[in-house]
N, C-alpha and C positions, 0 to 999 in steps of 0.2 A: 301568694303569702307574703305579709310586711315582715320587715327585720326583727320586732317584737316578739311577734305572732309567730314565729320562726325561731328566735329563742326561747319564745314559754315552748315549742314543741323540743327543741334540741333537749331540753332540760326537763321533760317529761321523759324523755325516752331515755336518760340517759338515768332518770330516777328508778322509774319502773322496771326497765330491764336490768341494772347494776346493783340495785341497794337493797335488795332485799333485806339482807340477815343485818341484825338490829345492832350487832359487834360493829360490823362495818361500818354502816351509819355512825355508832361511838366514834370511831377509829376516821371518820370522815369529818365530825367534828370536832377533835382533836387538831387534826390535821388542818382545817381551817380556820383554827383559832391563832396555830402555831404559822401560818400562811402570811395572816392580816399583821400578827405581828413582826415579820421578816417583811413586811411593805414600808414598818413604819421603821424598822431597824436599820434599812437598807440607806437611809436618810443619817443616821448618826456611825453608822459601823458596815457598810458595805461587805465587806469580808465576812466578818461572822454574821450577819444576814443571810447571806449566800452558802456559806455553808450550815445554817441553822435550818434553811428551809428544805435544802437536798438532803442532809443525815436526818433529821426530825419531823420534818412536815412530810416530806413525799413519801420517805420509809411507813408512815403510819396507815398515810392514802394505802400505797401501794399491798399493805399487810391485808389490809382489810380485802381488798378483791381477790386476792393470790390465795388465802386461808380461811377466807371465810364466807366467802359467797357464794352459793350452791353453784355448781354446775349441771345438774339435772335437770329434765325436763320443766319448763318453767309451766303451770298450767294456770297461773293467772294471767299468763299474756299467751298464751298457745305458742309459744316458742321453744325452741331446744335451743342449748349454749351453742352450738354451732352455728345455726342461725344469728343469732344475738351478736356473734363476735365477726360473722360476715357485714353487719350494716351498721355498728359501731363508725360512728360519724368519727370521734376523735381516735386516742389509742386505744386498740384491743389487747388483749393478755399478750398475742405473741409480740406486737408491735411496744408492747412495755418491756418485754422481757429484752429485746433488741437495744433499747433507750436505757434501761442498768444496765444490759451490758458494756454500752461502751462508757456509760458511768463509772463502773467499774475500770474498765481498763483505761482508761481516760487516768485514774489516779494511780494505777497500779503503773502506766508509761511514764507518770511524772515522777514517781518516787524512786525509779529508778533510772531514769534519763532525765537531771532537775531541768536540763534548758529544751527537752521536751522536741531534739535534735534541730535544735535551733531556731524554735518559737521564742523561747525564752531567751533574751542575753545577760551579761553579766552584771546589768544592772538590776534587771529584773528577776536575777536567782538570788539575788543579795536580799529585797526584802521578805523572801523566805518561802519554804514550801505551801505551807497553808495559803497564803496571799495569793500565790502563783493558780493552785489548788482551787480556790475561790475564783478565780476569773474561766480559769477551764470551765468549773461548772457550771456559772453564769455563761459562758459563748454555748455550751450543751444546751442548755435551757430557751434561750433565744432561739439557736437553731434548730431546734428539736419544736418550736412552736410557728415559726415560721416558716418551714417548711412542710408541715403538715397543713397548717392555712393553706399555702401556696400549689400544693397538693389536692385541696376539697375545691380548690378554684376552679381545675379543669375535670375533679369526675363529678361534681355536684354543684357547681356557680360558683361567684365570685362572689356574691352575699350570702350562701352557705358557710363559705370560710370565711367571710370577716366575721362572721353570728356565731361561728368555732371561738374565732379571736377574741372574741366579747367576753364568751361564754367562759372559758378557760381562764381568762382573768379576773372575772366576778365569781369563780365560782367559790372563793374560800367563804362569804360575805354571802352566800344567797345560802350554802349550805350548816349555816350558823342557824339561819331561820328556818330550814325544814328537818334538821337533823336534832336541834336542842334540846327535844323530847326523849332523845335514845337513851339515856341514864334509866333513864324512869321506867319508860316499857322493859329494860334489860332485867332491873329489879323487881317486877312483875313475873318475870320467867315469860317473857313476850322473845320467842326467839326472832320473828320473823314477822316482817311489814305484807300486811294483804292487799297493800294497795289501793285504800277506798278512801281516804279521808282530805289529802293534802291539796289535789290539784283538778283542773276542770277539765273532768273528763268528756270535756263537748270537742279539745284538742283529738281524743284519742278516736273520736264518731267523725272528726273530718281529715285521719290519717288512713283512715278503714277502706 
């Protein structure tokens, strides 16, 4: 399989088994609109970039699979959530819950230890907590994706995870285009995507 043809499947898989419930899809284009513009932020305002994309962008991602994406029995893909969260190529629910966590404690160490026991020194506590705040969760972010890359290298190849690394940074920009439709099915009373219309499912007859 090409590295293309490897990410139209990463992103099949990661459509059909994740996105069901049509909130989420909202809530994933939300999130990626709020993404693309923390790319272009990140160029005039680093800081609040960085922390616009972690409180606002990922908060909204993350709401949408933690609250609204069934956990039952999946029976358009013949899956159970356990299943699903066993072969999850990138983060699965516990592997997210692991990454806020130390999101969390990551700011909760800096707000009470500002030089963060000596990461930070007294230059760098002088331009302020947020700034400081914003570079932690920029180094979290980097290594929270880099290491999970570097990770699919050795249980799944080394063009497995650079096609994670692709995938994860296009995906605010690819999910603009298959999610833009959620408003509309939501206001139809469409709770739920059956999964027959977006993508080619000749990927899913040569994953079988």
């Amino acid at each position: 399989m090409g590295f293309i043809e490897e990410l139209r499947m990463q992103r099949w898989d990661d459509h059909r088994y994740y996105h069901h419930n049509r909130i989420n899809q909202f809530l994933h284009l939300a999130s990626s609109i709020c993404f693309i513009v923390s790319y272009v932020w990140i160029f005039l305002d680093p800081v609040m970039a960085v922390l616009f994309g972690w409180v606002v962008a990922m908060l909204l991602r993350q709401i949408g699979h933690f609250f609204f994406e069934p956990k039952t029995y999946d029976k358009v893909n013949s899956a159970s959530h356990a299943y699903k969260e066993s072969v999850k190529v990138g983060y699965n629910l516990f592997r997210k819950l692991v990454l806020l966590s130390l999101w969390a404690g990551a700011s909760i160490a800096l707000y009470v230890e500002p030089s963060l026991f000596g990461l930070f020194d007294a230059a760098d506590q002088a331009r302020g907590f947020m700034y400081n705040l914003s570079l932690l969760w920029l180094a979290l972010a980097i290594g929270a994706l880099l290491f999970r890359t570097i990770h699919l290298f050795f249980i799944m190849g080394v063009q497995s995870g650079l096609v994670w690394f692709c995938k994860i940074l296009t995906d605010p920009f690819h999910d603009v285009m298959i999610y833009y439709k959620s408003p509309y099915f939501i206001l139809k009373g469409e709770m739920y995507d059956h999964m027959n219309d977006w993508y080619d499912k000749s990927l899913l007859a040569r994953q079988a």
